[in-house]
PDBQT receptor file of N, H, CA, C and O in Angstrom, charges set to zero:
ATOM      1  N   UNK A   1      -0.543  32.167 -11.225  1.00  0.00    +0.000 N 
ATOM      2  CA  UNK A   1      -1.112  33.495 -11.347  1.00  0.00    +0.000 C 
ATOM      3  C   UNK A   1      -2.446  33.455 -12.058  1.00  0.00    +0.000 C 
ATOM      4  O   UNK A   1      -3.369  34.066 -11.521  1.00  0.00    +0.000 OA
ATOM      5  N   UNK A   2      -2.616  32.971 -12.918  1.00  0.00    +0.000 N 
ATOM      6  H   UNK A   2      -1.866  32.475 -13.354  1.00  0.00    +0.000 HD
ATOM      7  CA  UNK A   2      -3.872  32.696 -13.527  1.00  0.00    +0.000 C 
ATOM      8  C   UNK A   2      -5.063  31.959 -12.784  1.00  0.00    +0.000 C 
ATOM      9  O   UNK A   2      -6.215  32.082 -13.200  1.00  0.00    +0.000 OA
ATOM     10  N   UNK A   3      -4.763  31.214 -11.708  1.00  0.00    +0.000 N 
ATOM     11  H   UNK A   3      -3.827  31.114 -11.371  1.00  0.00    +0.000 HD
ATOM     12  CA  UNK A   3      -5.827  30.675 -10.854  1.00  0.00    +0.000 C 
ATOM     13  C   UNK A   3      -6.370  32.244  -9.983  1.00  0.00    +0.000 C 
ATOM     14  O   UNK A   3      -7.521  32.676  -9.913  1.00  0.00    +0.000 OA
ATOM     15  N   UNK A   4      -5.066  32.865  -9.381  1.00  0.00    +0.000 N 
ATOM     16  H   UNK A   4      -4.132  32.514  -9.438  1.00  0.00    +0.000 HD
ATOM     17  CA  UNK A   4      -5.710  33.883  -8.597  1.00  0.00    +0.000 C 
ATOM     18  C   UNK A   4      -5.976  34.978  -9.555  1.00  0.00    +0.000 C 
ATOM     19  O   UNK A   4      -6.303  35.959  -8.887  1.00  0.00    +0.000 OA
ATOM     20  N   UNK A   5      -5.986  35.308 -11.053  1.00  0.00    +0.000 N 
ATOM     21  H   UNK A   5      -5.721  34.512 -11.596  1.00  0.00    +0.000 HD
ATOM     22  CA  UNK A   5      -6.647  36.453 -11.577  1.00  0.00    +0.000 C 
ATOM     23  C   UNK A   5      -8.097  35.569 -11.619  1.00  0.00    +0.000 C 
ATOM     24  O   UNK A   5      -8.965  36.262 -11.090  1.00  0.00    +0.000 OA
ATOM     25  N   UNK A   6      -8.441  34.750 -11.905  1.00  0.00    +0.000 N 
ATOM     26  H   UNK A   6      -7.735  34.187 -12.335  1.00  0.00    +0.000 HD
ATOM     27  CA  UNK A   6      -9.655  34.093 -11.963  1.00  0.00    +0.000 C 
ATOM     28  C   UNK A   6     -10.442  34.184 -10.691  1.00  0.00    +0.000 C 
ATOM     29  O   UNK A   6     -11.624  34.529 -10.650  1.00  0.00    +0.000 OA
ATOM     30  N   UNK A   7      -9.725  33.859  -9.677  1.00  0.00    +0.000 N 
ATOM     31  H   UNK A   7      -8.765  33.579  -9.710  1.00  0.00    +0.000 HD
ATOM     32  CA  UNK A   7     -10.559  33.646  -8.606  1.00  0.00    +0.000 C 
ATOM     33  C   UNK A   7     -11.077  35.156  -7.925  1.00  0.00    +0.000 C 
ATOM     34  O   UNK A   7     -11.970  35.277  -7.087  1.00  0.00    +0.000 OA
ATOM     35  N   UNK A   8     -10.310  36.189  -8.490  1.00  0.00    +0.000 N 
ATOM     36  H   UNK A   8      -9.585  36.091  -9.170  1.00  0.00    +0.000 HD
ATOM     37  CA  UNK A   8     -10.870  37.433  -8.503  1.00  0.00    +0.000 C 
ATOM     38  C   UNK A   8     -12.406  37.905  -8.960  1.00  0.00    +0.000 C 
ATOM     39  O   UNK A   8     -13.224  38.544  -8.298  1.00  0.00    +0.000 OA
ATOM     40  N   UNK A   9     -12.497  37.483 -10.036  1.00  0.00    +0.000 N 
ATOM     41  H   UNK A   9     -11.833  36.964 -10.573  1.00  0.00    +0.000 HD
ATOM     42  CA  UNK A   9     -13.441  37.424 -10.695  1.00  0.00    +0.000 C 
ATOM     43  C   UNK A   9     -15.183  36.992 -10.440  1.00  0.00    +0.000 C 
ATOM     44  O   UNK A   9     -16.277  37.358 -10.869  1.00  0.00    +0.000 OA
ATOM     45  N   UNK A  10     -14.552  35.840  -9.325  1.00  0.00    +0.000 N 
ATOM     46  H   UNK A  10     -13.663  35.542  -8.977  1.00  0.00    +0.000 HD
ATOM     47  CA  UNK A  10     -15.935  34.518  -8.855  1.00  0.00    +0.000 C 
ATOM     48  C   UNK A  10     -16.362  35.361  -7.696  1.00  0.00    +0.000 C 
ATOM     49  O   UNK A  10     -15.511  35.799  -6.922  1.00  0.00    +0.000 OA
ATOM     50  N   UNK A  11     -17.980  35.678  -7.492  1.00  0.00    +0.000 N 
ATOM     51  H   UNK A  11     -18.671  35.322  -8.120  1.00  0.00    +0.000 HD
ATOM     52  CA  UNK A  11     -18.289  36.435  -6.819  1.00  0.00    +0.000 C 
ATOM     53  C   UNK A  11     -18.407  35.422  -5.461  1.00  0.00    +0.000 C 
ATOM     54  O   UNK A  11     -17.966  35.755  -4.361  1.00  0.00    +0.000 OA
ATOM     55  N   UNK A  12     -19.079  34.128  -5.732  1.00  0.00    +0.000 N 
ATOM     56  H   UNK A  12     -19.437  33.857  -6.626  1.00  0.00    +0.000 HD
ATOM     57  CA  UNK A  12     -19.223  32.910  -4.640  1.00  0.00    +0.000 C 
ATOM     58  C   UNK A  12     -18.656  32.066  -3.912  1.00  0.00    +0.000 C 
ATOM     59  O   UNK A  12     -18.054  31.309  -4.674  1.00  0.00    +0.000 OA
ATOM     60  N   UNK A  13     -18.542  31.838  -3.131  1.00  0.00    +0.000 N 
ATOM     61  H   UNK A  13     -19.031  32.452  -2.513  1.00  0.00    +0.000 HD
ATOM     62  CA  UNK A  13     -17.404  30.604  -2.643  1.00  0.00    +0.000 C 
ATOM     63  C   UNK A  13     -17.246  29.662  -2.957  1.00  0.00    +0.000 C 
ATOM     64  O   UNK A  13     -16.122  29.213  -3.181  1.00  0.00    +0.000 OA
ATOM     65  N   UNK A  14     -18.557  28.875  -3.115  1.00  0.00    +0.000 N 
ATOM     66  H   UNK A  14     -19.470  29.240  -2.932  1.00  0.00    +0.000 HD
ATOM     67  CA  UNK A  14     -19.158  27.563  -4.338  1.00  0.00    +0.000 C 
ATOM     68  C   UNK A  14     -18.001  27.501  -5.503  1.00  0.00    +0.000 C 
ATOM     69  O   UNK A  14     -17.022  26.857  -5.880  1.00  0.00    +0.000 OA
ATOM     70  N   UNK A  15     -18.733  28.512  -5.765  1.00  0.00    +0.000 N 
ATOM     71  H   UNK A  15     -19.529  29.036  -5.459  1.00  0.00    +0.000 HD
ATOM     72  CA  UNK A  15     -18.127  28.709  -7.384  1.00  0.00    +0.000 C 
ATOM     73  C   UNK A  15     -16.344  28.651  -7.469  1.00  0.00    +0.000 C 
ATOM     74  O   UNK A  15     -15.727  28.240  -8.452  1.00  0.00    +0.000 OA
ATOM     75  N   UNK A  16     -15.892  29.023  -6.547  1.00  0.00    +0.000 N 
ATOM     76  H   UNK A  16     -16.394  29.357  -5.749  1.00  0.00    +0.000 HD
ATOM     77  CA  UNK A  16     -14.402  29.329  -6.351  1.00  0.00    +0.000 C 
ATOM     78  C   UNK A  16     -13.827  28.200  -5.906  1.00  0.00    +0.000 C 
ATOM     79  O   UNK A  16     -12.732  27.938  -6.403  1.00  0.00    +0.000 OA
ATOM     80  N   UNK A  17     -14.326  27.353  -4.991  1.00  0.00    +0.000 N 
ATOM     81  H   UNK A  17     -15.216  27.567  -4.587  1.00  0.00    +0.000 HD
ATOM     82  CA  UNK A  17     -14.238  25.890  -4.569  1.00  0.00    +0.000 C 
ATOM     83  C   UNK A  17     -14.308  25.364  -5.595  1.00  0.00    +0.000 C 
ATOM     84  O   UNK A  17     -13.260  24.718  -5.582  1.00  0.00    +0.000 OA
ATOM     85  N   UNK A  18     -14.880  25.102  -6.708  1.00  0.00    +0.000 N 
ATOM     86  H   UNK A  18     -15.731  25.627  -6.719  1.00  0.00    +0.000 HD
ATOM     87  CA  UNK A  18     -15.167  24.643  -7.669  1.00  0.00    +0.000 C 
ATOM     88  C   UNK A  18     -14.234  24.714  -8.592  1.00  0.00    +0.000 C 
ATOM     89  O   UNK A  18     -13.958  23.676  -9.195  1.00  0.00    +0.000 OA
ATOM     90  N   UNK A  19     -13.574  25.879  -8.898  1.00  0.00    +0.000 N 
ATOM     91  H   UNK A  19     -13.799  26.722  -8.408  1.00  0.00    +0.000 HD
ATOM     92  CA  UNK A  19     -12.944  26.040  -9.894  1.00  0.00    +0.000 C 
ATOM     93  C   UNK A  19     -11.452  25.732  -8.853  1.00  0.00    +0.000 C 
ATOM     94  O   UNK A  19     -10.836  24.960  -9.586  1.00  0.00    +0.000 OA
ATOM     95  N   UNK A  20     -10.847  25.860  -7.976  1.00  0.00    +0.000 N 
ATOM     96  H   UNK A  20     -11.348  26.488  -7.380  1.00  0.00    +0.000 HD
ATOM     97  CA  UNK A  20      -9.919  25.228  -7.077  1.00  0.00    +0.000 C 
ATOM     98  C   UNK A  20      -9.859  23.943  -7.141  1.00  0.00    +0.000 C 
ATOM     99  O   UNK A  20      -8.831  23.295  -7.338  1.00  0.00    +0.000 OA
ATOM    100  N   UNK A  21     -11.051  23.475  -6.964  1.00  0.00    +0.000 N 
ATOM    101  H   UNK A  21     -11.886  24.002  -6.804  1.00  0.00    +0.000 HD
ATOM    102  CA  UNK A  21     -10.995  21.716  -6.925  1.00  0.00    +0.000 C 
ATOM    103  C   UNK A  21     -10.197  21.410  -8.397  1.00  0.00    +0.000 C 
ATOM    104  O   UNK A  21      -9.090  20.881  -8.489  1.00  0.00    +0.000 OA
ATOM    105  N   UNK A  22     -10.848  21.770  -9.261  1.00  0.00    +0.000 N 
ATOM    106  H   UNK A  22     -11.748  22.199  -9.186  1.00  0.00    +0.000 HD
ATOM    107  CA  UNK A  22     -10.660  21.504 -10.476  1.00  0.00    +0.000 C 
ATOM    108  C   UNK A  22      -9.016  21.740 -11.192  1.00  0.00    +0.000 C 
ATOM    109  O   UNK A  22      -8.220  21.039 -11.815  1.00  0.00    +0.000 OA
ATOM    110  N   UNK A  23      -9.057  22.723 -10.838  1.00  0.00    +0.000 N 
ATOM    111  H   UNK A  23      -9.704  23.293 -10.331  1.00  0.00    +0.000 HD
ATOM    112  CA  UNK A  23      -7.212  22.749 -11.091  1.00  0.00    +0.000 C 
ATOM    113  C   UNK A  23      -6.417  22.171 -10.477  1.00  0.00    +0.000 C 
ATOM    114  O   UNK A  23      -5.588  21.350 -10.869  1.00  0.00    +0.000 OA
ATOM    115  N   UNK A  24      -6.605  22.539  -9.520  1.00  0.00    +0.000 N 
ATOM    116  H   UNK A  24      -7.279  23.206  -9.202  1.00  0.00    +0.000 HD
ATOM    117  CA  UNK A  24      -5.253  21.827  -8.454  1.00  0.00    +0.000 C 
ATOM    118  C   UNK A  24      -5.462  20.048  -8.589  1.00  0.00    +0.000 C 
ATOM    119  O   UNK A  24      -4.449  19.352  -8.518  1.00  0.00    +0.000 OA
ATOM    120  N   UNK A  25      -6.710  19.449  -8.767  1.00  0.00    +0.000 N 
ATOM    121  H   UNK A  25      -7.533  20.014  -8.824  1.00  0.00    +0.000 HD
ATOM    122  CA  UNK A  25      -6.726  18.322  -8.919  1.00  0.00    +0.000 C 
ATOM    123  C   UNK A  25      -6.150  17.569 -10.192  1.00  0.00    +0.000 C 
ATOM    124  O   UNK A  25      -5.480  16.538 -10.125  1.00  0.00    +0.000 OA
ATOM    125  N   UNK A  26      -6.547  18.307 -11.504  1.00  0.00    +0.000 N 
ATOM    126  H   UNK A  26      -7.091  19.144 -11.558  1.00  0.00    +0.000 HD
ATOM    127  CA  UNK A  26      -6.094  17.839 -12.616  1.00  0.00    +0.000 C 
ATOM    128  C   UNK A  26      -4.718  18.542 -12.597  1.00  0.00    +0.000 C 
ATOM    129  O   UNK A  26      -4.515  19.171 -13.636  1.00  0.00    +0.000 OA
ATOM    130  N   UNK A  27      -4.014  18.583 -11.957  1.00  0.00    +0.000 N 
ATOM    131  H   UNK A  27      -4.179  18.072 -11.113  1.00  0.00    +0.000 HD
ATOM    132  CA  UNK A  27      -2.527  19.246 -12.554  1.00  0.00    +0.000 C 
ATOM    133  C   UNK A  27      -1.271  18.068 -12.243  1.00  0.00    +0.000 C 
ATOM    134  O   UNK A  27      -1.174  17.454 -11.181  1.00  0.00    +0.000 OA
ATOM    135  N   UNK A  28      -0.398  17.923 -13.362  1.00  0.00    +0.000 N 
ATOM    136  H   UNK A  28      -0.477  18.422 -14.225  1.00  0.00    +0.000 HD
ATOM    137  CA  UNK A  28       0.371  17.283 -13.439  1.00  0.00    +0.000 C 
ATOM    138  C   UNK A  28       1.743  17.437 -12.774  1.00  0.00    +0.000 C 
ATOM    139  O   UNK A  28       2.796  17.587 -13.394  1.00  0.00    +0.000 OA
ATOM    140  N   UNK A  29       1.569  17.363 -11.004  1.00  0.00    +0.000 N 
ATOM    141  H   UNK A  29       0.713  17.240 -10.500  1.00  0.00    +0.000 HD
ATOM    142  CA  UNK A  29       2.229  17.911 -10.033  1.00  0.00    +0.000 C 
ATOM    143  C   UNK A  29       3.736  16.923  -9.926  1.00  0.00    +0.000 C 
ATOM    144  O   UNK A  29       4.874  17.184  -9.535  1.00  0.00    +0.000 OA
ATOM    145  N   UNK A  30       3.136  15.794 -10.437  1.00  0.00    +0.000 N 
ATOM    146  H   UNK A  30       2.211  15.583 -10.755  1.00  0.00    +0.000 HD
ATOM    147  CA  UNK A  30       4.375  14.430  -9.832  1.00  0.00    +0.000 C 
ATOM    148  C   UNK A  30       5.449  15.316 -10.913  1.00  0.00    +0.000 C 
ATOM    149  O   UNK A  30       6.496  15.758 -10.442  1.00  0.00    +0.000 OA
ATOM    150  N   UNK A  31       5.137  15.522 -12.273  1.00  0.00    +0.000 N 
ATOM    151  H   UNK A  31       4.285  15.162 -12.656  1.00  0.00    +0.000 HD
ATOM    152  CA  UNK A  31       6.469  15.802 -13.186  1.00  0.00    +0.000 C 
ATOM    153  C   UNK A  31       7.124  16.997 -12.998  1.00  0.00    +0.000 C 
ATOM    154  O   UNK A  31       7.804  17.521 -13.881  1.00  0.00    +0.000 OA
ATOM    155  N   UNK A  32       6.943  17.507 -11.783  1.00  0.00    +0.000 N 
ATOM    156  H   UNK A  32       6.392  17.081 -11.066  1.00  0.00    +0.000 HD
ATOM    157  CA  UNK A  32       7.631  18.772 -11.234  1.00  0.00    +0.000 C 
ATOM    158  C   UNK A  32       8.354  18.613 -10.711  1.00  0.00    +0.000 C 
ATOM    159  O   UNK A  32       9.435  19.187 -10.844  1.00  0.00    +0.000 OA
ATOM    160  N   UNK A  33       7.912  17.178  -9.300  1.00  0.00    +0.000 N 
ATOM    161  H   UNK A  33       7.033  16.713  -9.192  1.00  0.00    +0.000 HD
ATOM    162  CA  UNK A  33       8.902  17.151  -8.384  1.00  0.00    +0.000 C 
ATOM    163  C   UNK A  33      10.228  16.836  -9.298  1.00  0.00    +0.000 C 
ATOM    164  O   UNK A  33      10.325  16.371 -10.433  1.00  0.00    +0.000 OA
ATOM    165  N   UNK A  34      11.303  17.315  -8.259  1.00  0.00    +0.000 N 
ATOM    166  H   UNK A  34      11.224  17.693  -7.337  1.00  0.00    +0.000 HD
ATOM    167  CA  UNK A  34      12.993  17.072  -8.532  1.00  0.00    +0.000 C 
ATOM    168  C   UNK A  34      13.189  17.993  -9.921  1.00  0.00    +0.000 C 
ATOM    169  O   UNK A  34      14.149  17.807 -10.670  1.00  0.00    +0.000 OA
ATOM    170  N   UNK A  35      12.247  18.927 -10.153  1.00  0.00    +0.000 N 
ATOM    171  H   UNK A  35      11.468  19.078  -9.546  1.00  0.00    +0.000 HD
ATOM    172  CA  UNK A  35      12.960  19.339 -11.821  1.00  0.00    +0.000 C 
ATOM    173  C   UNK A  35      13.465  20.922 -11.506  1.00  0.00    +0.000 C 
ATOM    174  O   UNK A  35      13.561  21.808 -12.356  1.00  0.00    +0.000 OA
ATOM    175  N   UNK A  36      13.803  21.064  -9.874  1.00  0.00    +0.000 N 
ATOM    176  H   UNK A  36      13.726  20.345  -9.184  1.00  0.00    +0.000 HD
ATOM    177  CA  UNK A  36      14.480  22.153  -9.892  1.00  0.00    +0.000 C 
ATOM    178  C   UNK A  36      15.411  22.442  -9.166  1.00  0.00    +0.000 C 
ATOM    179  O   UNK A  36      15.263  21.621  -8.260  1.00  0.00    +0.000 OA
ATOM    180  N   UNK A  37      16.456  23.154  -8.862  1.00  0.00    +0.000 N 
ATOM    181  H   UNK A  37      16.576  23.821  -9.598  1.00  0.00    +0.000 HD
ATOM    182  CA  UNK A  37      17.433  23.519  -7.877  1.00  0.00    +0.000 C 
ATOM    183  C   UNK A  37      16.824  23.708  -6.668  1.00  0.00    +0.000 C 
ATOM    184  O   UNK A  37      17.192  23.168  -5.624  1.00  0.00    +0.000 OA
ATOM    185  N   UNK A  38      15.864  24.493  -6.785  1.00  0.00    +0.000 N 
ATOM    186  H   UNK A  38      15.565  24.931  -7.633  1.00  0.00    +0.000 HD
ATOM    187  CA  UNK A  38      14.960  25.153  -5.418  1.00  0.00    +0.000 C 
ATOM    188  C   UNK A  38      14.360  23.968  -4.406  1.00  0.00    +0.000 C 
ATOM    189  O   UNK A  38      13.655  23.141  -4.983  1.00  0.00    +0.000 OA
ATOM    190  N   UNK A  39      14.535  23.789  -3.066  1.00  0.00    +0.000 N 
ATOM    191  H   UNK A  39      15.108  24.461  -2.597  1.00  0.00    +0.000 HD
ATOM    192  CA  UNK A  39      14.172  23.130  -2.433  1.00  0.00    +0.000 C 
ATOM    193  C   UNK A  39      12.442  23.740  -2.247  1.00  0.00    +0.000 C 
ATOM    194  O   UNK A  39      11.503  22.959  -2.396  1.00  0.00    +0.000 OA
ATOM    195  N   UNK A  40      12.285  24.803  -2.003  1.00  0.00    +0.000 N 
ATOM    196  H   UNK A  40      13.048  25.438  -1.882  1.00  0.00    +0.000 HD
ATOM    197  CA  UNK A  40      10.917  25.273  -2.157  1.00  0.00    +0.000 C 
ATOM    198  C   UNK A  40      10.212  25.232  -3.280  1.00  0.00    +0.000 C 
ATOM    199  O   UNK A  40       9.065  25.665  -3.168  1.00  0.00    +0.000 OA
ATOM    200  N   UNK A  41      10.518  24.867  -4.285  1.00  0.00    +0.000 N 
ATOM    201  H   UNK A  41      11.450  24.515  -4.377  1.00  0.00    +0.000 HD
ATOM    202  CA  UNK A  41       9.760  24.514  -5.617  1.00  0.00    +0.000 C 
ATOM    203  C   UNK A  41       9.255  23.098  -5.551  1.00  0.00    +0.000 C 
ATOM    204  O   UNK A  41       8.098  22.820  -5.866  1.00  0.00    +0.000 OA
ATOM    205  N   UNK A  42      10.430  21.895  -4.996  1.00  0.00    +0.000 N 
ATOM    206  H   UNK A  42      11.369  22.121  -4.740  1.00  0.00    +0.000 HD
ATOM    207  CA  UNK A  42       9.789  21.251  -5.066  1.00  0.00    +0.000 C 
ATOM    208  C   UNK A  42       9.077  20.645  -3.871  1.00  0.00    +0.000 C 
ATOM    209  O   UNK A  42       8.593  19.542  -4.125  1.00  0.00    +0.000 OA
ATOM    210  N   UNK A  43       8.852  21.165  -2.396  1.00  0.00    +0.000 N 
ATOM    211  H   UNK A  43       9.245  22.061  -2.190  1.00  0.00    +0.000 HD
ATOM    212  CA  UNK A  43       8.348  20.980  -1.559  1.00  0.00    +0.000 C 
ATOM    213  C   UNK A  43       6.869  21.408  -2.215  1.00  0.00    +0.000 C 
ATOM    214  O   UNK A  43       6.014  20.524  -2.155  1.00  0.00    +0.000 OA
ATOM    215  N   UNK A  44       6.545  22.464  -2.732  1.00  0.00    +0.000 N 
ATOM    216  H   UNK A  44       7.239  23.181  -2.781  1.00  0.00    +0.000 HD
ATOM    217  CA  UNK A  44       5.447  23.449  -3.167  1.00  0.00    +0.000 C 
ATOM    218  C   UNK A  44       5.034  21.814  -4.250  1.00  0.00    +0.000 C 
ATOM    219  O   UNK A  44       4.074  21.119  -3.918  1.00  0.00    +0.000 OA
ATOM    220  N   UNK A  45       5.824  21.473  -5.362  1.00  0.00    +0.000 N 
ATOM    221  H   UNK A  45       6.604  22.038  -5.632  1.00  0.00    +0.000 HD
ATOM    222  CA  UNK A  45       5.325  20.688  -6.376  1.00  0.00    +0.000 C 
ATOM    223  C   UNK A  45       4.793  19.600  -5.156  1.00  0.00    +0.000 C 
ATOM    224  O   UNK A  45       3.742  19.025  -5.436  1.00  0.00    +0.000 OA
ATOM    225  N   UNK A  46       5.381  19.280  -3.902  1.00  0.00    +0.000 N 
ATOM    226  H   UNK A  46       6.235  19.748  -3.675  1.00  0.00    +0.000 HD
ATOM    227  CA  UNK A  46       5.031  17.934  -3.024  1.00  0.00    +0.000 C 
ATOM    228  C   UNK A  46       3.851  18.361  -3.020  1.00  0.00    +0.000 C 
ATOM    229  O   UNK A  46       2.860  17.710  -3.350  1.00  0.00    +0.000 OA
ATOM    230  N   UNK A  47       3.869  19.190  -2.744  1.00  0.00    +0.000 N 
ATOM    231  H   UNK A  47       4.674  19.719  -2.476  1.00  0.00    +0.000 HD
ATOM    232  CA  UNK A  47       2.448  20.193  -1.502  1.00  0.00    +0.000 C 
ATOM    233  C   UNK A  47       1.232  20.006  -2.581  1.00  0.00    +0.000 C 
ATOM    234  O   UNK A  47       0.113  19.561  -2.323  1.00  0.00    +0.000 OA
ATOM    235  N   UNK A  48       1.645  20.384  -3.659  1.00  0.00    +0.000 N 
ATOM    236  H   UNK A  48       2.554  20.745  -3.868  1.00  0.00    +0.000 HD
ATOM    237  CA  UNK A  48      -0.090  20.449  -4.534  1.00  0.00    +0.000 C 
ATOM    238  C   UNK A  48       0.080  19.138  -5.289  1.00  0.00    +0.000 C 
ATOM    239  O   UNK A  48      -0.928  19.044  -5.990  1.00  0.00    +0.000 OA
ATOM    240  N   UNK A  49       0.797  18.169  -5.473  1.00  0.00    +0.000 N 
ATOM    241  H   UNK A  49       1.616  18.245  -4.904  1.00  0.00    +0.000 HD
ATOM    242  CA  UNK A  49       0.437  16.582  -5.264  1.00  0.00    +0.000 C 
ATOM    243  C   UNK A  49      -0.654  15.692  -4.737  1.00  0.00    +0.000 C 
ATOM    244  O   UNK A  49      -1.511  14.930  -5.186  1.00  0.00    +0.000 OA
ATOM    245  N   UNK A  50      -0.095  16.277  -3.218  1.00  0.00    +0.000 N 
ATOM    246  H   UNK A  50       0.601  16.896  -2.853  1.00  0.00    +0.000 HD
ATOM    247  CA  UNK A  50      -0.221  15.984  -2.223  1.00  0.00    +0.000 C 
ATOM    248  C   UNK A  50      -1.977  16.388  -1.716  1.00  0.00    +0.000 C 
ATOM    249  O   UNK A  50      -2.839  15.752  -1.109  1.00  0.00    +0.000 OA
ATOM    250  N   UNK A  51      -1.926  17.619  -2.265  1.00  0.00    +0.000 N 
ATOM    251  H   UNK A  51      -1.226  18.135  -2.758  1.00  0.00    +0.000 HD
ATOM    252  CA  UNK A  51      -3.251  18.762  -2.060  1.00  0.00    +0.000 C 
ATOM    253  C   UNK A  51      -4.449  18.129  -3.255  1.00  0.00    +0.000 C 
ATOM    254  O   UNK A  51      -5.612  17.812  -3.005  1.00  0.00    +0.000 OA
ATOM    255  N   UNK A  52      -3.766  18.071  -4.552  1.00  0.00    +0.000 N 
ATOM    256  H   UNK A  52      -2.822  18.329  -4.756  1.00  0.00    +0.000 HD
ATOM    257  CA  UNK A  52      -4.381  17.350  -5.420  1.00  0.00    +0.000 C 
ATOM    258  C   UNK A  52      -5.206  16.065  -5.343  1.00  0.00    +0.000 C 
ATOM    259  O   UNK A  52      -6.340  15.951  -5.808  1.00  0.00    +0.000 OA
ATOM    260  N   UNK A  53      -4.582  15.193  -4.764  1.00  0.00    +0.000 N 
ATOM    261  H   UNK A  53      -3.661  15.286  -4.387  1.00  0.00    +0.000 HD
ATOM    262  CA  UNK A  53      -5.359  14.162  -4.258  1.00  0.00    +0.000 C 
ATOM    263  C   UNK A  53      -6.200  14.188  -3.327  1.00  0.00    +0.000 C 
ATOM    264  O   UNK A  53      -7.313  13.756  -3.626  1.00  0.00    +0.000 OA
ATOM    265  N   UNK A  54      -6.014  14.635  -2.047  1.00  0.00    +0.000 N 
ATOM    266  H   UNK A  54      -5.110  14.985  -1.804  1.00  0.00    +0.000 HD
ATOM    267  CA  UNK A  54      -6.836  14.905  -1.340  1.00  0.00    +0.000 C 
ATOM    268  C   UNK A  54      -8.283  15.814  -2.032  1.00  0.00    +0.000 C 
ATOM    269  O   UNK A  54      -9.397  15.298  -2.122  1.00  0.00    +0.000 OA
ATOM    270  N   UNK A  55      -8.131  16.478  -2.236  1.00  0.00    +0.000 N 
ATOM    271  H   UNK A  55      -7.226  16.897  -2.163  1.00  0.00    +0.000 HD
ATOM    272  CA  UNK A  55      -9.175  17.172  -3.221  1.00  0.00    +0.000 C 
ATOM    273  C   UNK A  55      -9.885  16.565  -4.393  1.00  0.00    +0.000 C 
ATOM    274  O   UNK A  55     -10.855  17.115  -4.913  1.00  0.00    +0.000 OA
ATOM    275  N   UNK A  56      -9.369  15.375  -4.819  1.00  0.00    +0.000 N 
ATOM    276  H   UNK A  56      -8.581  14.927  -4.396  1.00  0.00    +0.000 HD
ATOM    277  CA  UNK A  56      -9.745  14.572  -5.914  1.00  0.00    +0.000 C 
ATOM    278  C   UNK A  56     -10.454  13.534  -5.313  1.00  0.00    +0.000 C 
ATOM    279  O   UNK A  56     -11.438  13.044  -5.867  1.00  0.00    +0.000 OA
ATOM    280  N   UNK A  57      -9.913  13.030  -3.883  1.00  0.00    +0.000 N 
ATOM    281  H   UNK A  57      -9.114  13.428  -3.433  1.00  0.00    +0.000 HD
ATOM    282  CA  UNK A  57     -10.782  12.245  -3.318  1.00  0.00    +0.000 C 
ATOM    283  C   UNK A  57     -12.408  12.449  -2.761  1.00  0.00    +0.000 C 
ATOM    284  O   UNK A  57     -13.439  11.780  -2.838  1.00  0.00    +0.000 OA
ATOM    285  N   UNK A  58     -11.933  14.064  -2.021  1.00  0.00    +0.000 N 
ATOM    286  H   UNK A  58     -11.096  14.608  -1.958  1.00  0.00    +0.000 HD
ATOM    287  CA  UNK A  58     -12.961  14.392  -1.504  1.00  0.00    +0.000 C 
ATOM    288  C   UNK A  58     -14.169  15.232  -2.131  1.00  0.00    +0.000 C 
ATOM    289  O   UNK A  58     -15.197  15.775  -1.727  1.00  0.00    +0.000 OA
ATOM    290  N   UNK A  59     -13.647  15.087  -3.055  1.00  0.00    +0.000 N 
ATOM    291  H   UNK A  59     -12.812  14.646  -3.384  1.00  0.00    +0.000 HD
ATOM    292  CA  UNK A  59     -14.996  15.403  -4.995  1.00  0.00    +0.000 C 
ATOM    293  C   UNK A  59     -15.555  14.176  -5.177  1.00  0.00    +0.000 C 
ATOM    294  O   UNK A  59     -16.666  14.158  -5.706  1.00  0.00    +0.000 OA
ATOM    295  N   UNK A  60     -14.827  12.692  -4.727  1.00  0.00    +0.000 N 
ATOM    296  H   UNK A  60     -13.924  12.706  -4.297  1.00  0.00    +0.000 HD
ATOM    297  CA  UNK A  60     -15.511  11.976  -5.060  1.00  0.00    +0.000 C 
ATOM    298  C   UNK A  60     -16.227  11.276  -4.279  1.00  0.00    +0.000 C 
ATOM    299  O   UNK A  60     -16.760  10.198  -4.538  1.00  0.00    +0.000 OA
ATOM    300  N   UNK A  61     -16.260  11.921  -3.221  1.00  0.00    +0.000 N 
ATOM    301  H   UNK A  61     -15.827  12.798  -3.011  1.00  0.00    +0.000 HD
ATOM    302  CA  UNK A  61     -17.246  11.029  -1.739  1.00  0.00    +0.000 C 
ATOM    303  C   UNK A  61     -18.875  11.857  -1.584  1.00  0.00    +0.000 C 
ATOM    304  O   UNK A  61     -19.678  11.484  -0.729  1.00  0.00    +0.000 OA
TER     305      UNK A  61
C-alpha cells in the first residue's frame, strides 16, 4: 500500500519507474516464500522475486 500511495503522488512516468525499480528490486522477497498458508501469497512472494531480479538486471544494462 505504501508503494501505490506514493506512486499517486509522482506526476512522471520516469520518476515512477524509478521509484518501482527501486523497491521491488531491493525487497527481501526469497524470506516470504513458504511463510504462509495462502497459496497466493506465496505465488505473489514468487512473482516479485522473480520481478525483482529482472528489474535489477535491467537497471544494470
Amino acid at each position: 500500500m505504501c508503494l501505490a500511495e506514493a506512486l499517486l503522488g509522482i506526476p512522471d512516468n520516469a520518476t515512477r519507474d524509478i521509484l518501482i525499480r527501486d523497491k521491488i528490486s531491493s525487497g527481501d522477497w526469497r524470506s516470504h516464500i513458504r511463510q504462509s498458508a495462502s497459496l497466493f501469497v506465496n505465488v505473489a512472494a514468487c512473482g516479485l522475486l522473480i520481478t525483482g531480479k529482472l528489474v535489477a538486471s535491467h537497471h544494470e544494462t
